[in-house]
C-alpha positions, -999 to 999 in steps of 0.1 A, spaced: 0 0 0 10 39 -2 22 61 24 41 91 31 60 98 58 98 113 63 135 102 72 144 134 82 134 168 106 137 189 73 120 223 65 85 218 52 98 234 14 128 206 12 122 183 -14 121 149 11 103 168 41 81 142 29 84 108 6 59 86 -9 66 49 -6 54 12 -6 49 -6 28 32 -39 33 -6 -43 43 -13 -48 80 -31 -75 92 -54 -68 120 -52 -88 155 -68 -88 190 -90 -55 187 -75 -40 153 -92 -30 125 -82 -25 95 -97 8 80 -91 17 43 -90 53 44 -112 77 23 -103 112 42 -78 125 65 -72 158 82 -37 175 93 -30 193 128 -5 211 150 10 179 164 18 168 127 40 199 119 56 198 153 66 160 148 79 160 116 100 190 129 114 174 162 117 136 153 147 136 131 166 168 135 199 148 140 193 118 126 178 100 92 156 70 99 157 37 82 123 33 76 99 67 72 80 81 98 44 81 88 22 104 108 -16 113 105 -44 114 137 -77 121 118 -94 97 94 -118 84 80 -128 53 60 -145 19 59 -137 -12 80 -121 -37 53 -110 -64 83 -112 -68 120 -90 -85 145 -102 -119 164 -115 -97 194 -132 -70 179 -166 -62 192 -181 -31 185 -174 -29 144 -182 -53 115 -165 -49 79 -181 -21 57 -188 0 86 -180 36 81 -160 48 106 -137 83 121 -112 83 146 -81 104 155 -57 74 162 -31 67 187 6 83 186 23 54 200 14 35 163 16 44 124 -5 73 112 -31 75 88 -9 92 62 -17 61 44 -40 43 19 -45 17 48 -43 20 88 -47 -3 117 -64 11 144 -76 4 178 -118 -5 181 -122 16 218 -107 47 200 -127 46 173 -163 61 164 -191 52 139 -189 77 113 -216 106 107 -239 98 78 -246 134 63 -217 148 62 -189 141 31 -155 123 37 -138 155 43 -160 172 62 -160 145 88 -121 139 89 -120 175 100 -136 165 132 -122 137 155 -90 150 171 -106 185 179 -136 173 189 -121 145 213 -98 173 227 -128 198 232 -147 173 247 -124 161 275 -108 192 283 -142 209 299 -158 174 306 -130 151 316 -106 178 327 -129 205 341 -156 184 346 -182 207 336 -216 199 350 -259 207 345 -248 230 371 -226 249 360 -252 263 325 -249 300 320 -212 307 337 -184 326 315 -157 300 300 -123 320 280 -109 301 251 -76 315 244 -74 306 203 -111 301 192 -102 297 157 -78 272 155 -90 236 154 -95 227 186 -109 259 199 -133 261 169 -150 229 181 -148 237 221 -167 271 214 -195 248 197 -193 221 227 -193 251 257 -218 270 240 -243 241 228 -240 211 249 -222 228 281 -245 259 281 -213 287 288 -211 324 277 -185 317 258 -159 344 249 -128 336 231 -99 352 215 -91 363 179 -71 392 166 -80 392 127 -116 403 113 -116 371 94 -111 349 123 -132 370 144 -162 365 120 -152 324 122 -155 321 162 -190 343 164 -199 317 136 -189 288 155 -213 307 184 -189 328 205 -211 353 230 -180 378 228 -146 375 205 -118 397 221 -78 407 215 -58 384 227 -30 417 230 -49 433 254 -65 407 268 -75 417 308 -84 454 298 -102 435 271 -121 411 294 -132 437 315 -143 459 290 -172 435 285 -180 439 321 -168 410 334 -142 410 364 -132 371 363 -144 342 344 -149 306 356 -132 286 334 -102 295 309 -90 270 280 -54 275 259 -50 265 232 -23 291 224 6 295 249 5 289 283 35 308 299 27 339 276 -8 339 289 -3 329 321 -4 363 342 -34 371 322 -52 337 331 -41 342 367 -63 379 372 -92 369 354 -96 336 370 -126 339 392 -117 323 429 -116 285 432 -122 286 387 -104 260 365 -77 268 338 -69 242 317 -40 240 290 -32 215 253 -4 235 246 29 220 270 56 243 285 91 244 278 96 265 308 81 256 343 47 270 349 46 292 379 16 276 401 20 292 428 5 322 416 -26 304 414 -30 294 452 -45 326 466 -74 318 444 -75 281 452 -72 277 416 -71 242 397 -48 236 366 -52 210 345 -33 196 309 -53 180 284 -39 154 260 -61 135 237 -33 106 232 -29 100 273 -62 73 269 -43 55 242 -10 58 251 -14 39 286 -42 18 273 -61 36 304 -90 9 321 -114 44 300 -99 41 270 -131 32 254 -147 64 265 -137 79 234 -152 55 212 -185 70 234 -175 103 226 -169 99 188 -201 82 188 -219 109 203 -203 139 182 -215 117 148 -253 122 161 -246 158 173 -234 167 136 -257 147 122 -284 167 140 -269 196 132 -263 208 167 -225 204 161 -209 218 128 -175 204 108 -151 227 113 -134 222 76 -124 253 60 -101 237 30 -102 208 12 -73 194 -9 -82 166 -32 -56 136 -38 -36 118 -13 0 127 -28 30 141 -11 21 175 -28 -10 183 -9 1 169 27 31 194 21 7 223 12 -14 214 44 18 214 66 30 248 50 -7 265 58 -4 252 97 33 262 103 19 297 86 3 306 120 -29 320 99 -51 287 95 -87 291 105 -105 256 114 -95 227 97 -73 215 66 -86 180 49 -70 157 22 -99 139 2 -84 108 -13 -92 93 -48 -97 58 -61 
């Protein structure tokens, strides 16, 4: 079968930052399916992976990356339970295992969702990663509650990926005033589309805040940077609120500015489930089920803004370029062909 991956950490414009290649079919075992792929989606993580993983070295076999698909069940291992071949079906994979940069993948039943069933191959690969991020960061993480409808949630980054979907989940399913950050008309326009109550400057972002008339907020999600932000979050956390952070730290986070508050800090990563085969793992199987009915009733929306059409190392270079840009707004999907 085909796949692209790389040998070597190389800039994004060099001619092998990516290679096409043949690699044998996988066979699936225990709980494995074996999911012929029809869609895929790019994120952060990708970038940042193909940037870090070979910077001093060049790898005998390529790396092949990829954690959002989707694509029909072709064969299931001897344990499988919850899929049957020629289901449809999206997931956002597992980084300890080969990505879906691939005509073919093998891929974990309890990390896996049935697919949506009125949306189109690219509209739905756009979804899983995001939406499994979204989802446990305010109800995993912060355990957001029925009591907790009509409090004020910040989401630093509303129109990247992941905070394009977690302004849909806080406002729709969570019931938050929702006010997020973006500091371009175009991707202010995007996060009061995805159903922001306020959209704000991240530059200015306490003056900002309390120009709205609000002197703390219970709940604050990063998706940007969290030591840059981190005095901001710290005044307008409201006493005893929850902050919670995707984004890592290369420099040690200074908690102890949160303790007068009583303030909880949490990280959210959407690989810790698979990566440690957690006794929950299957909860996001749960979760991806759920989102396919919530965008199939229309109460959630894809988040796909761009749509490249061929699975060649051309377009999975062009999405890589747009993310490392900075700029992209929502999602970037590669529609394969037959």
């Amino acid at each position: 079968m085909k796949a692209i991956g790389f040998k070597r950490s190389l800039a994004i414009e060099q001619e092998e930052s990516f290679i096409a290649f043949e690699m044998d079919m996988p066979t699936p075992t225990g709980r494995d399916l074996l999911v012929k792929i029809a869609a895929i989606s790019v994120n952060p993580v990708d970038f940042k992976i193909r940037q870090q993983s070979a910077r001093s070295i060049s790898l005998e076999e390529p790396k092949v990356m990829g954690w959002d698909a989707v694509g029909i069940v072709e064969a299931v291992g001897e344990a499988v339970e919850l899929f049957k071949v020629g289901d449809k079906v999206f997931y956002a994979g597992d980084i300890t295992r080969t990505g879906c940069n691939a005509e073919y993948q093998l891929i974990d039943e309890r990390i896996v969702g049935i697919s949506p069933q009125k949306l189109s191959d690219e509209a739905i690969a756009a979804m899983p990663l995001t939406t499994l991020t979204a989802w446990e960061i305010l109800f995993d993480r912060i355990r957001i509650q029925e009591k907790d409808k009509g409090k004020t949630i910040l989401i630093i980054g509303g129109a990247g990926g992941v905070g394009s979907v977690a302004i849909q989940i806080a406002k729709k399913i969570a019931g938050l005033t929702v006010i997020t950050t973006a500091s371009r008309l175009d991707s202010k326009k995007w996060c009061l589309q995805q159903g922001a109550d306020y959209v704000v400057d991240h530059r200015d972002l306490v003056n900002q805040i309390r120009g709205l008339g609000f002197q703390y907020v219970d709940f604050i999600l990063d998706f940007v940077d969290t030591n840059s932000y981190w005095d901001s979050m710290v005044e307008l956390i409201k006493p005893q609120g929850h902050i919670a952070s995707i984004t890592g730290s290369s420099e040690p986070i200074a908690l102890n500015k949160l303790k007068a508050k009583s303030i909880s800090f949490s990280w959210e990563l959407m690989y810790t489930r698979s990566s440690f085969q957690t006794e929950d793992m299957i909860a996001q199987h749960h979760i991806l089920n759920k989102a396919a009915e919530l965008l199939d009733q229309g109460i959630l929306k894809t988040t796909l803004n761009r749509t490249l059409v061929g699975f060649n190392v051309e377009n999975l270079k062009e999405a890589h370029k747009q993310l490392e840009s900075g700029t992209t707004i929502g999602k970037i999907a590669i529609k394969y062909l037959e």
